[in-house]
N, C-alpha and C positions, 0 to 999 in steps of 0.2 A: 572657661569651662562651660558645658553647654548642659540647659535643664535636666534633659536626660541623665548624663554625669553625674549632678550636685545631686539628684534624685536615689541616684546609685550608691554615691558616697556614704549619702545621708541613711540609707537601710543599711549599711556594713556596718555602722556607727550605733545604730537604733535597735528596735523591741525585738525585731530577730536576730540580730547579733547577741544582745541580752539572754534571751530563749533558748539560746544556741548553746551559749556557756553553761546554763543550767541544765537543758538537755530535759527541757519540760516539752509534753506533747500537746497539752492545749492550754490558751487563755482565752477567757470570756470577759467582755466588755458587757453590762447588765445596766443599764439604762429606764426611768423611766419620769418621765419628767409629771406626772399625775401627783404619784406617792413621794419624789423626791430621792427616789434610789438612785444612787450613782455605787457599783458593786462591781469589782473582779472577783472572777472565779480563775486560781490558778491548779491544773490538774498535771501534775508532775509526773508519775509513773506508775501501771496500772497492771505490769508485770505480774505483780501478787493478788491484784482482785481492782474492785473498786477503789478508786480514789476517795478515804474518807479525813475530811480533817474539818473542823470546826467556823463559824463564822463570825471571826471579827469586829467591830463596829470600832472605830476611831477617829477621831477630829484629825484627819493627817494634815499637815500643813500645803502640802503639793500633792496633786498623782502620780508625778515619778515617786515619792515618798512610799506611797500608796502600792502600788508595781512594786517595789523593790522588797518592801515585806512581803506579799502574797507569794513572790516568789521564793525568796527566802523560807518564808513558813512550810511552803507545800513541801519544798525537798526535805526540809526536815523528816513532815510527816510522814515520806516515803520508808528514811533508814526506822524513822520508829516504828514503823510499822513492821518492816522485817525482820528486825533487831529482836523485837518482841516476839518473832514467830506468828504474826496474824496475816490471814490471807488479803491482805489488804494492801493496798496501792495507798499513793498519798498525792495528798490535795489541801487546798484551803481556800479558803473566801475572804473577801473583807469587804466592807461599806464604809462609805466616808462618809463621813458626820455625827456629832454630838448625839452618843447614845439618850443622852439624859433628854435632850431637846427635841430632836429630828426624828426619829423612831417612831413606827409608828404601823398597828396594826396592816395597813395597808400596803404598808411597806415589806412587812415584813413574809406578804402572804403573796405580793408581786414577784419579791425574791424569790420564794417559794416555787413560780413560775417556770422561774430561769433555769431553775436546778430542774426540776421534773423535765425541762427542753432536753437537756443531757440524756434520758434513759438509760440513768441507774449509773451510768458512769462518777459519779461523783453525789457522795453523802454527806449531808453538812450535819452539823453540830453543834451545840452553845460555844462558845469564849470569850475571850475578855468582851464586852461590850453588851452581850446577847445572854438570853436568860430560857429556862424551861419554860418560859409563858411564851417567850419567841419561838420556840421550837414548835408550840401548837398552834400558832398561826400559820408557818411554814406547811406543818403536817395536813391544811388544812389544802394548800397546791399539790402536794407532792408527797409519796410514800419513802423517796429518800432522803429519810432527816431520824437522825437519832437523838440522844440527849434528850428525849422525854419523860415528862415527869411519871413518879413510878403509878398514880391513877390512871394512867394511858399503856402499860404496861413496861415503861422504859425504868431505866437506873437514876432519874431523877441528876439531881446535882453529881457530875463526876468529882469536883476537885476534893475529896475526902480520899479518894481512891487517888488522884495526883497526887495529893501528898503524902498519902502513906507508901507509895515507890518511892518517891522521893527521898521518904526520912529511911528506908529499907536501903537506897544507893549509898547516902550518909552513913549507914551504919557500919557495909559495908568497905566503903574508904576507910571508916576508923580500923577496922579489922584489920586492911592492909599496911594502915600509917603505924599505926600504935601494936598490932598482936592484938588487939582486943575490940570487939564492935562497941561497947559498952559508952553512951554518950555520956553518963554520970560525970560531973564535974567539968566539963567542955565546957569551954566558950566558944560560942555560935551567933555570928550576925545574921542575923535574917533581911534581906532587904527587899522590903514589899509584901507589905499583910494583907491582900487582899484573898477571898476565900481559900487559896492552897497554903499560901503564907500564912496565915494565919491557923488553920488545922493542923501545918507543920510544926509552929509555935507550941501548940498544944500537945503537941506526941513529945515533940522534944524535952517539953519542961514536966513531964511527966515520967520523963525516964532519970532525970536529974540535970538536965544541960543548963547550962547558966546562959542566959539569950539576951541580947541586942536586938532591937528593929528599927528598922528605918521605913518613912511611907509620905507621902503628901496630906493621905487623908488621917486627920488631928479625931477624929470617931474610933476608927480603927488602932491608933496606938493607945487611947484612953483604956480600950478595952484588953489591947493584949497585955497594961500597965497590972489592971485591975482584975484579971482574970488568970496573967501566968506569970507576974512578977516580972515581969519582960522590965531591960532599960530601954533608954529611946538617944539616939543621934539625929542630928540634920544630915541631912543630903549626903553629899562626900563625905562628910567627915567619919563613916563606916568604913573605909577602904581604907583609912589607917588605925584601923583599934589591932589591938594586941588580942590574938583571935588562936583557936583552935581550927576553926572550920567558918566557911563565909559561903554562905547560902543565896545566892541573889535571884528573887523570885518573884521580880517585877518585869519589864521588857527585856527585849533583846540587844546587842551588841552593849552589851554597858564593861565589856572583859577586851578592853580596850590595852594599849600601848601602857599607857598614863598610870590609869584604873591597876592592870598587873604587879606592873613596877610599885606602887603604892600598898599592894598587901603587906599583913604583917601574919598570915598562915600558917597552916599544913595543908589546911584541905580545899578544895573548892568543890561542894557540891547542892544544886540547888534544880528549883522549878523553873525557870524564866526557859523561854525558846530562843533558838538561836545566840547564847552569851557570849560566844565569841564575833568579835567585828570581824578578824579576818581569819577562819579556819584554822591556817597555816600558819601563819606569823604568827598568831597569838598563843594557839596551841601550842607551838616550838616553844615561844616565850615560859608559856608554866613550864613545860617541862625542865626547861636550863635553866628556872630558878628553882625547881626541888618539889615546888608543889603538886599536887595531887589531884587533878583534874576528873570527876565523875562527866561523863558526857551529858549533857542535857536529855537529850532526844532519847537516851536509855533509861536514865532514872525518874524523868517524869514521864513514862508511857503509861502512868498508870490507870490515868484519863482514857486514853483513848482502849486500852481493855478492859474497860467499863462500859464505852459507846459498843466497842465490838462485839462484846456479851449479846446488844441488846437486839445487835443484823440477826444472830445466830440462833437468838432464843434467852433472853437474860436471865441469869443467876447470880445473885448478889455473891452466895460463898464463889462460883465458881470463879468470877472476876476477882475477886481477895485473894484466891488461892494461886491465880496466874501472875496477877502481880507481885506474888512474893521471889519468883524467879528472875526478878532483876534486883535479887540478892546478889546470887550465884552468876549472872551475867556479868554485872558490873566485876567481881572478881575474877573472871574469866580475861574481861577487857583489859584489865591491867598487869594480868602475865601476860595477853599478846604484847601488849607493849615493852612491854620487858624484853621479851625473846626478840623481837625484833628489833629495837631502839629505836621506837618511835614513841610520836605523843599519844594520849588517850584516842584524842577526836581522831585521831588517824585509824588506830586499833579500830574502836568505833565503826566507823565507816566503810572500811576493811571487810567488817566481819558481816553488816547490814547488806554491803554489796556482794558480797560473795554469793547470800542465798539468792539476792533477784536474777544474778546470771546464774543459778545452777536451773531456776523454776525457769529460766526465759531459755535454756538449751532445753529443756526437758517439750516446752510447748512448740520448738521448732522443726520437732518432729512430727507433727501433725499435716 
């Protein structure tokens, strides 16, 4: 085979064959060897407005690791976004390296750079890794960054608003498992108390749910011990307790082959992005064992109608109030499934893609 060839082979195989399947319009490779950033910006589809979704920071062990999430993230952000009715495209970012260690003003304000390089195409955000103190260094390159603290006039910390869509899609499911939304006397695994997981904790054990959590960090289950009467598990050993509802609100792909087959359920609904490993197969999978899957990307949008308040003009009630409509979504989701016999995440997706082609024939007339 001759260089040319093996050159050929090798792009059919590689980042635009990747790109291809996802059907994302841009990737940003963000570089800068001074502050230590090494960042992709992945900007998946902007049909509905700007690409807005949040920036990352994570110890990924590879950059394909790295790629495969952002990718994975952005599309998400897109159905959430539509899903939700916001004029918003979706997108994400992520940086490699130990938030706790590597971070670092300068960094954060070089990143800041790369985004305002975009013009407006793409708005980042806090998430896992990145904090309101990062978003004002950011804010200090660039006027596209939300997730600012509310002294700047932004909505401050979203995930109080993540979790309560969250515990509102939960309530919902009950509605449809049980006849009744009422979590009183539920058993509910929470897995992962970090700020949404743990707010969720709060709303749950407040309505009367009897709670499980699981987490790495020994601070955080001290507290939701001490604070909501929370039990505690190691690791897997939550994917086989005798449950009502399993909440998983730590990463992504943990709703695995293995993981599914191991529930002991009804319900499955929680914070975490991207829960399922593979869409299709896995989705199928709850469906043809009985469980009751809330889509991710619907029930926890309640983040990002918190950030999107903030493009428009923020109001705290009016964010609360918007997010209480993936009530009524989530139960909408689960009759399309029904009428049609398919799984959630399919309904889901269905219902997110439908409006980006009705706004994407609408602008074709232009």
């Amino acid at each position: 085979m001759s260089n040319t060839s093996q050159e050929t082979h090798k792009t059919k195989d590689g980042l635009f064959a990747q790109v291809t399947t996802t059907n994302h319009e841009q990737i940003v490779f963000c570089n800068d060897n001074d502050s230590g950033l090494k960042a992709i910006i992945a900007i998946h589809n902007t049909v509905l407005g700007p690409g807005l979704g949040g920036t990352r920071m994570w110890n990924y062990s590879t950059e394909q690791e790295a790629l495969n999430d952002v990718l994975r993230l952005s599309r998400g952000m897109t159905y959430k976004a539509a899903i939700s009715g916001l004029n918003l495209g979706g997108a994400k970012a992520v940086i490699i390296g130990d938030a706790k260690k590597d971070k670092s003003e300068a960094m954060m304000r070089k990143f800041g750079r790369f985004v305002e390089n975009l013009n407006g195409k793409y708005i980042t955000a806090e998430d896992v890794g990145t904090t309101t103190k990062d978003m004002e260094y950011v804010k200090m390159s660039t006027d596209s960054v939300a997730g600012l603290p509310e002294s700047m006039g932004g909505g401050g910390d979203p995930s109080p608003v993540t979790a309560y869509g969250t515990y509102l899609g939960m309530k919902a499911s009950a509605q449809k498992a049980y006849g009744s939304d009422s979590l009183e006397g539920k058993k509910i695994a929470i897995q992962g108390i970090g700020k949404v997981g743990m707010h969720l904790t709060e709303l749950v054990t407040k309505e009367g749910g009897i709670v499980t959590v699981s987490d790495i960090n020994q601070a955080s289950l001290k507290h939701a011990v001490s604070a909501y009467g929370a039990h505690v598990v190691d690791g897997d050993d939550i994917y086989g307790l005798d449950l009502d509802i399993f909440a998983p609100c730590a990463l992504g792909a943990i709703l695995n082959t293995r993981n599914i087959k191991a529930l002991k359920c009804d319900i499955i609904a929680g914070a975490a992005n991207n829960q399922l490993a593979d869409e299709e197969e896995h989705g199928l999978l709850i469906k043809e064992k009985g469980l009751l899957y809330a889509p991710d990307f619907l029930i926890n949008a309640g983040g990002l109608i918190n950030v999107y308040s903030e493009v428009v003009g923020y109001n705290r009630e009016n964010a609360m109030r918007d997010t209480e409509n993936i009530y009524d979504t989530t139960l909408n989701i689960f009759n399309l499934a029904e009428e049609q016999n398919i799984h959630t995440q399919k309904a889901a997706t269905l219902l997110a893609q439908s409006r980006i082609d009705a706004i994407l024939s609408v602008q074709s007339t232009y």
